[in-house]
C-alpha positions as CSV (number, residue, x, y, z in Angstrom):
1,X,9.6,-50.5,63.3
2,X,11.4,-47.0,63.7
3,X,14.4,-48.7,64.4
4,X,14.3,-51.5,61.5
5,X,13.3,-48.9,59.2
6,X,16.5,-46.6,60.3
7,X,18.6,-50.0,59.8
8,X,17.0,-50.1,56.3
9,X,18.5,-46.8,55.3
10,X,21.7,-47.5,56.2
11,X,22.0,-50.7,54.5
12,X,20.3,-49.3,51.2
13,X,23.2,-46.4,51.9
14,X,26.2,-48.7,52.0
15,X,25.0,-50.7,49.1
16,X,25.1,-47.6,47.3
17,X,28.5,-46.3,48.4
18,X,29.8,-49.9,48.0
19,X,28.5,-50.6,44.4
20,X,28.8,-47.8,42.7
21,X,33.1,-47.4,43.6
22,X,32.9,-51.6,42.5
23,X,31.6,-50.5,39.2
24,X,33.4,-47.7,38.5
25,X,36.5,-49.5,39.9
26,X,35.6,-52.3,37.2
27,X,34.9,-49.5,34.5
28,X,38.0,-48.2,35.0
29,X,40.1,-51.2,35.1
30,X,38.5,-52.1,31.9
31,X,38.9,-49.0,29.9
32,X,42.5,-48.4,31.3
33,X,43.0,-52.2,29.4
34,X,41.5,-51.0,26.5
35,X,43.4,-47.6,26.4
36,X,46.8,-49.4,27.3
37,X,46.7,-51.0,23.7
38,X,46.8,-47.7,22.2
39,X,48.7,-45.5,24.9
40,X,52.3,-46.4,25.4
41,X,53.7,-43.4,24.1
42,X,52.9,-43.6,20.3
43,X,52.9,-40.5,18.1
44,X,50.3,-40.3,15.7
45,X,51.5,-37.8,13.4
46,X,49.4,-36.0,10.8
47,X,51.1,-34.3,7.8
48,X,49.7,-31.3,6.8
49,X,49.9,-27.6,5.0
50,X,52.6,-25.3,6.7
51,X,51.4,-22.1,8.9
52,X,54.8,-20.5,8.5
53,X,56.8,-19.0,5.3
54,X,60.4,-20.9,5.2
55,X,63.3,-20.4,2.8
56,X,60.8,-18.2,0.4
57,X,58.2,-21.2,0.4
58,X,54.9,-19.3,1.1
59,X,52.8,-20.8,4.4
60,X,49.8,-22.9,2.9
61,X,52.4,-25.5,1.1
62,X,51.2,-28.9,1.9
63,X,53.6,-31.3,3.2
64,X,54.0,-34.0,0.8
65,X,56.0,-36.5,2.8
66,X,57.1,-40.0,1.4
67,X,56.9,-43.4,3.1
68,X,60.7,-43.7,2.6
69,X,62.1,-40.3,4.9
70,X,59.1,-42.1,7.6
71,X,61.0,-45.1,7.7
72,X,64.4,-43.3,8.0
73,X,63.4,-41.8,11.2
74,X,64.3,-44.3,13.1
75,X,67.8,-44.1,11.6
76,X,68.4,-40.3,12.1
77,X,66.2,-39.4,14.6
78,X,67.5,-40.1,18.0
79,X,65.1,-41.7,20.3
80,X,62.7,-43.0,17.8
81,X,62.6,-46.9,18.3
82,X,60.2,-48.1,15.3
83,X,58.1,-46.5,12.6
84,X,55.5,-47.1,9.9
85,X,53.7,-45.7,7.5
86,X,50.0,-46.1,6.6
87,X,49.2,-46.0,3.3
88,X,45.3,-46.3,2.2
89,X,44.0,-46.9,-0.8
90,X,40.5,-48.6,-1.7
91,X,40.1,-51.1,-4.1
92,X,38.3,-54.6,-4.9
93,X,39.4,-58.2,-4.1
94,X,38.6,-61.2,-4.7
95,X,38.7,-65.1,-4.5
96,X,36.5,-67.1,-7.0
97,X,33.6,-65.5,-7.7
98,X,33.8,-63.5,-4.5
99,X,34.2,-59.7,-4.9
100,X,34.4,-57.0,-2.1
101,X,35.6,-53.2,-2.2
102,X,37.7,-52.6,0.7
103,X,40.2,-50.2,2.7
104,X,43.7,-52.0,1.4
105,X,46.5,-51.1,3.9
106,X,50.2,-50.4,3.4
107,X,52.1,-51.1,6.6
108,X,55.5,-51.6,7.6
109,X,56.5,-55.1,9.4
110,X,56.9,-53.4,12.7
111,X,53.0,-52.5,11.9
112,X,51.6,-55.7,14.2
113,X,54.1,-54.5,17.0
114,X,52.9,-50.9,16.8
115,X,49.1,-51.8,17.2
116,X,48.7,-54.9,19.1
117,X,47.9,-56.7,16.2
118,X,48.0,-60.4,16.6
119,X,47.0,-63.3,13.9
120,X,45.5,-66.3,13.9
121,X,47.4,-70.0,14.8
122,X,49.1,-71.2,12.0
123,X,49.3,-68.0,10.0
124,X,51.9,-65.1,10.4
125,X,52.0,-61.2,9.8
126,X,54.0,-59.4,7.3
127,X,57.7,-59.5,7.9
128,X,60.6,-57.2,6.6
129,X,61.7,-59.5,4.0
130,X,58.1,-59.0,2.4
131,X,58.9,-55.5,2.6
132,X,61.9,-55.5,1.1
133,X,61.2,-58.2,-1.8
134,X,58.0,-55.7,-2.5
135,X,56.1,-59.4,-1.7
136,X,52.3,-60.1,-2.7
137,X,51.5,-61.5,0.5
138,X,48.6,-59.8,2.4
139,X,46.9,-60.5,5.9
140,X,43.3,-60.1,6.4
141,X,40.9,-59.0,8.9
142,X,38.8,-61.7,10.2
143,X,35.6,-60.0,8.6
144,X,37.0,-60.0,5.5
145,X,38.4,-63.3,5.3
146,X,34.8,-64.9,6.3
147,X,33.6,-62.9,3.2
148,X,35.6,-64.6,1.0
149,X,36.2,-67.8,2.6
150,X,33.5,-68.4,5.1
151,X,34.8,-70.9,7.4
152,X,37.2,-72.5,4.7
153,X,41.0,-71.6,5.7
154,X,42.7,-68.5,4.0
155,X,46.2,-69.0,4.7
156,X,48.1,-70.2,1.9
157,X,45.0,-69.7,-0.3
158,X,45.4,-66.5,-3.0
159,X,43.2,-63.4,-3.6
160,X,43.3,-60.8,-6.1
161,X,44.0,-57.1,-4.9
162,X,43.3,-55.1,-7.6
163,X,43.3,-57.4,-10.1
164,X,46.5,-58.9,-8.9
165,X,47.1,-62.3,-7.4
166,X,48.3,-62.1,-3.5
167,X,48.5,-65.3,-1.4
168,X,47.2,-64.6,2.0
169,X,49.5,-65.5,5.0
170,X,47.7,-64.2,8.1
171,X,44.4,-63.3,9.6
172,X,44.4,-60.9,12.7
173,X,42.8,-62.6,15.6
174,X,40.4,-61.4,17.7
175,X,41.7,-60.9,21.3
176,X,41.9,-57.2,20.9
177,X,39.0,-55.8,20.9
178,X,40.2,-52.2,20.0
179,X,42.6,-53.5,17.4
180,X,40.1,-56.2,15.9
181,X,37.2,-54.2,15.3
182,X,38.9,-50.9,13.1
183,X,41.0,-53.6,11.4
184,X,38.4,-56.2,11.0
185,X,37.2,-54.9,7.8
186,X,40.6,-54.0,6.4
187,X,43.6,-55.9,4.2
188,X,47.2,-55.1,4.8
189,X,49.8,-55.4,2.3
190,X,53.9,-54.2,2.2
191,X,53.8,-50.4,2.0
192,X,56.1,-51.4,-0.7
193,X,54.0,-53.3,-2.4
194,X,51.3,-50.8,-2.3
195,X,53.8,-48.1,-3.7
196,X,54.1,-50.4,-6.8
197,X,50.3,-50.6,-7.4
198,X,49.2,-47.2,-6.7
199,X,51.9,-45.2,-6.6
200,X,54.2,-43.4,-3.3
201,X,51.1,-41.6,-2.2
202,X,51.5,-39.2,0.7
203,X,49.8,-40.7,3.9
204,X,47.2,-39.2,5.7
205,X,49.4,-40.3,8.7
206,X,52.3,-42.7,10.2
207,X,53.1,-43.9,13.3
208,X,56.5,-43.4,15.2
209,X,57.0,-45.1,18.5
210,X,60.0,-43.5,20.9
211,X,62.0,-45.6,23.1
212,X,60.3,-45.9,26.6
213,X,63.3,-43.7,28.3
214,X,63.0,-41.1,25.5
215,X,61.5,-37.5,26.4
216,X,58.8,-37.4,23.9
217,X,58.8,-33.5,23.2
218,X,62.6,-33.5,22.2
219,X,61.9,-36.7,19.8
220,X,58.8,-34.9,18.2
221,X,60.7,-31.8,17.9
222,X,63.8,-33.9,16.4
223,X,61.6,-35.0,14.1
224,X,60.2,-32.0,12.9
225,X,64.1,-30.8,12.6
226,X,64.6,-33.9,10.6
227,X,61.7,-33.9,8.1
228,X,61.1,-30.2,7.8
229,X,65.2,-29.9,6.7
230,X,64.3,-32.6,4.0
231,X,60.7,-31.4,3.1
232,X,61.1,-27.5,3.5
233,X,59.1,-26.5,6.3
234,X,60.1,-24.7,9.7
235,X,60.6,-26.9,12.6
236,X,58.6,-25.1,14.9
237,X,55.8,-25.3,12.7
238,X,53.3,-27.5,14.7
239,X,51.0,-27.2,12.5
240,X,52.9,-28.5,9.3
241,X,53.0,-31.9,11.0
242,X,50.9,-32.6,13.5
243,X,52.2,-34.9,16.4
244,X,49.8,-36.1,18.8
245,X,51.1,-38.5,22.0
246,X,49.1,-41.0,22.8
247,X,50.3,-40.5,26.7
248,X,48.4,-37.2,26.3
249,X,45.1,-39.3,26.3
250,X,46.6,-41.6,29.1
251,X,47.0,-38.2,31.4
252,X,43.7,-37.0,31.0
253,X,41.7,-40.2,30.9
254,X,43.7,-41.0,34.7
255,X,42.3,-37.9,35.7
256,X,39.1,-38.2,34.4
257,X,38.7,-41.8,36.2
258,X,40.0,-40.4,39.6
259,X,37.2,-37.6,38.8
260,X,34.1,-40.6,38.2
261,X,35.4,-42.6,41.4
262,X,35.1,-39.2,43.5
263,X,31.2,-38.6,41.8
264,X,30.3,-42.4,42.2
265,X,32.0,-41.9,45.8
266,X,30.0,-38.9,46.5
267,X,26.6,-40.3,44.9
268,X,26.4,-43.2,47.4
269,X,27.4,-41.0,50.1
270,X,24.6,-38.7,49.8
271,X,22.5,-41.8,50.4
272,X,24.0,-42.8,52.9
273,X,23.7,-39.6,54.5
274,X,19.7,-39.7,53.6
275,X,19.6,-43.4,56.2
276,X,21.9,-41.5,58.8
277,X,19.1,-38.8,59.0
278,X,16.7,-41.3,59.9
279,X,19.0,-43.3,62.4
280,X,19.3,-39.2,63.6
281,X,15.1,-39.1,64.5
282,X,15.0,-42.5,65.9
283,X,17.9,-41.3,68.6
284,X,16.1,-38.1,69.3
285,X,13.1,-40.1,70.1
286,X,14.8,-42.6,72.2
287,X,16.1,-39.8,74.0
288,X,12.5,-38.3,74.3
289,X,11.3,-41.8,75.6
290,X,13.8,-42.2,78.1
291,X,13.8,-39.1,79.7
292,X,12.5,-40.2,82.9
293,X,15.5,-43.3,82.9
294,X,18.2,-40.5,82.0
295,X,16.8,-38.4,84.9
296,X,17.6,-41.3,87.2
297,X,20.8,-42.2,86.0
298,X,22.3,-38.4,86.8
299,X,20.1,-38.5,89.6
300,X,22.6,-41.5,91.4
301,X,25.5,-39.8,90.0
302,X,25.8,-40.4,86.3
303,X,28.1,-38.2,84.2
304,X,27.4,-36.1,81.2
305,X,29.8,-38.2,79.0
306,X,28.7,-41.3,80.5
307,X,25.1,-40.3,79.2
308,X,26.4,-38.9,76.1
309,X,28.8,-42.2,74.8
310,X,26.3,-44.1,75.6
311,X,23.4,-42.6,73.0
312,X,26.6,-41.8,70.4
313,X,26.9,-46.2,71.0
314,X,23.1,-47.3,70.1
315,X,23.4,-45.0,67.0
316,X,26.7,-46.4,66.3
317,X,25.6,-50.0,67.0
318,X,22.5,-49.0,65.1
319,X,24.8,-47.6,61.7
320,X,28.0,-50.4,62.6
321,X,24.8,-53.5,62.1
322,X,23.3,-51.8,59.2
323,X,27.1,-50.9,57.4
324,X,27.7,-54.6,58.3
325,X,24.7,-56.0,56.2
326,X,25.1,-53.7,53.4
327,X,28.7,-55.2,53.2
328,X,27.4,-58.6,53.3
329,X,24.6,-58.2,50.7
330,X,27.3,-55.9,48.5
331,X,29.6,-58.9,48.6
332,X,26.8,-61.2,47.5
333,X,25.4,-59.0,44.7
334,X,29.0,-58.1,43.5
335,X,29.6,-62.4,43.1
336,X,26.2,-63.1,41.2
337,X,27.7,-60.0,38.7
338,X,30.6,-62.0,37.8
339,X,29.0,-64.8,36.7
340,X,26.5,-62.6,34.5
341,X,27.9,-61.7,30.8
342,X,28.5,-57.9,31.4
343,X,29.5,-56.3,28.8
344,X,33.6,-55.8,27.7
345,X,33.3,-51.7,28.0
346,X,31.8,-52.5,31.6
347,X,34.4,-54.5,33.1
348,X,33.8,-56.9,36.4
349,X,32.6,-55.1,39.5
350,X,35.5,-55.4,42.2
351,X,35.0,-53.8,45.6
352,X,38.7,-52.5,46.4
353,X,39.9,-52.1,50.2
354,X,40.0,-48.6,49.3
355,X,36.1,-48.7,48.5
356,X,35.9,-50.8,52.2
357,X,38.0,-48.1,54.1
358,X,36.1,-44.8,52.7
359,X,32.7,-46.8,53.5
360,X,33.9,-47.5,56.9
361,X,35.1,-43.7,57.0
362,X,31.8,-42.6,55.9
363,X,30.1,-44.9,58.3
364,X,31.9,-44.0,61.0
365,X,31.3,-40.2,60.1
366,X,28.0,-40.3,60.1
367,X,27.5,-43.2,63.0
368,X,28.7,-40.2,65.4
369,X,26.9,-37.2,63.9
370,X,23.7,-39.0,63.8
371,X,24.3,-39.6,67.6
372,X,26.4,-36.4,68.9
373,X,23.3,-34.2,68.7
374,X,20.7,-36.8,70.6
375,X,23.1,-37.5,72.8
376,X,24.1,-33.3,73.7
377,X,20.7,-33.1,74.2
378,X,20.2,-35.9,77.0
379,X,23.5,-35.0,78.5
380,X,22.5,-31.7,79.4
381,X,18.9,-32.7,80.9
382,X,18.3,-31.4,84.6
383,X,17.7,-34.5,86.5
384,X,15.1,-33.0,88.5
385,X,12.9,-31.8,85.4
386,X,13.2,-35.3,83.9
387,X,12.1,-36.9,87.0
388,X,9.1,-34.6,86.5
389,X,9.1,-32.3,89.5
């Protein structure tokens, strides 16, 4: 019973240590997915009021900058591969009797490219020629479009945006779960377009993706060179336009999973430490129960180590069996996971060889210490006193 309960420990131990690093390992591969549609080096860049006087321009000025000098970044700015800016204006629309008010977007074509966006089969996104013909074409989020159309089809069909007829040639698809849901909701027209009904609005913020091989503090600081000589602000002025790098997030988010695989890791090797204590007792009393065989044994000539390697063995054999059906039952719990419906966020489970070799460390780890201190103790017994005389 001491034994089998020992045994019990150490599986509940390696089920713990194995589960937890398949979880987070799933966790992470899922949220690394989700942050790879948004991290590949973007700059989301925030135009704002200037901290620093510049050619007799007072700090406080705000930075009024157009959607035109956004798209010429890519023209005179070196390193810069694509741009857009992100106009947002709300407003009704309509189809039939149909009304909604709703977040209408004006994007460049390289807009779908910059966010992952993707649209449904038989429908397209906005192009360049849209852009420059100042079309009154518009692509809709897939909540939007059941609002007005239900399960009809939209493409082809027109809506009014702001009182003005647009025929609809996309709707964004959902197989981005980031991208679909915060553009669900919204309708995206030509930032040219959008300048001719409400006017070339300063946006709240654009979008500038460097090339892959481009040092991203000498594009950002090109572009401030570039849009502060044409809008009148310093370009060291961080704070007159605000550039955040999406890789920022990547950096901190890598360390931050290598962080929750070390707690998770740590977690399940605190109980498996817990069952090594009890496979400790057991081997103390074994010891205690076979003092009069161990008294024999050094009594014909038996070594220390001999008596010693072969306690550390039983709590090894003891810790390898229970490590062994932990595996087994991790395995099996880890396959009935996949075919439940966990959640996106959550990810699939997946126990990793590097989650098989630290458990095996661990077990080793603690197969010996659990067994080094019995096994001392029976080495050093005087035969005679364990023989009882």
């Amino acid at each position: 019973m001491r034994s089998a309960l020992a045994l019990f420990g150490i599986i509940w131990g390696t089920i713990a240590v194995v589960l937890l690093l398949a979880l987070g390992t799933g966790f992470t591969a899922a949220s690394q997915k989700n942050m790879m549609t948004i991290v590949d080096g973007t700059f989301f860049v925030m135009p704002a009021k200037t901290s620093i006087s510049y050619q007799g321009f007072p700090k406080g000025k705000p930075v009024n900058i157009k959607s035109s000098a956004i798209i010429e970044l890519q023209q005179y700015v070196r390193g810069v591969k694509t741009t857009s800016p992100i106009l947002i204006q709300r407003t009704n629309i309509g189809w039939h009797k149909k009304a909604r008010s709703k977040e209408v977007y004006g994007i460049s074509a390289s807009f779908a490219y910059l966010q992952k966006i993707n649209v449904k089969q038989g429908g397209r996104f906005l192009n360049k020629l849209d852009v420059d013909n100042k079309a009154f074409v518009v692509v809709l989020g897939d909540k939007v479009k059941q609002q007005l159309f239900g399960d009809r089809p939209a493409v082809g069909k027109q809506i009014t945006v702001n009182k003005i007829k647009f025929t609809v040639v996309g709707v964004i698809r959902k197989d981005n779960l980031n991208v679909y849901n915060y553009y669900k909701n919204k309708v995206l027209i030509p930032y040219s377009t959008f300048i001719n009904l409400f006017g070339d609005q300063t946006p709240m913020y654009f979008i500038v993706l460097p090339y892959p091989n481009a040092n991203s503090a000498q594009v950002a600081q090109s572009m401030r060179a570039f849009l502060g000589h044409k809008y009148h602000f310093d370009k060291d002025d961080k704070v007159a336009l605000n550039v955040f790098d999406t890789t920022a997030i990547f950096q901190f988010m890598r360390w931050f999973f290598i962080a929750l695989q070390l707690f998770l890791g740590i977690c399940g090797a605190l109980t498996l430490g817990v069952g090594s204590l009890g496979v400790a007792n057991i081997m103390f009393l074994i010891v205690t129960e076979r003092t009069h065989e161990i008294g024999i044994r050094k009594a014909i000539g038996a070594k220390d180590w001999q008596v010693l390697w072969q306690i550390i063995l039983e709590a090894l054999v003891i810790v390898g069996l229970g490590g062994l059906i932990g595996f087994l039952l991790s395995y099996l719990v880890v396959a009935v996971l996949h075919h439940l419906h966990l959640p996106d966020w959550l990810g699939q489970p997946v126990i990793s060889s590097s989650s098989v070799v630290v458990t095996f460390v661990i077990l080793s780890v603690l197969g010996v210490i659990a067994g080094i201190f019995p096994a001392r103790r029976a080495a050093k017994m005087d035969p005679v006193k364990a023989l009882g005389y």
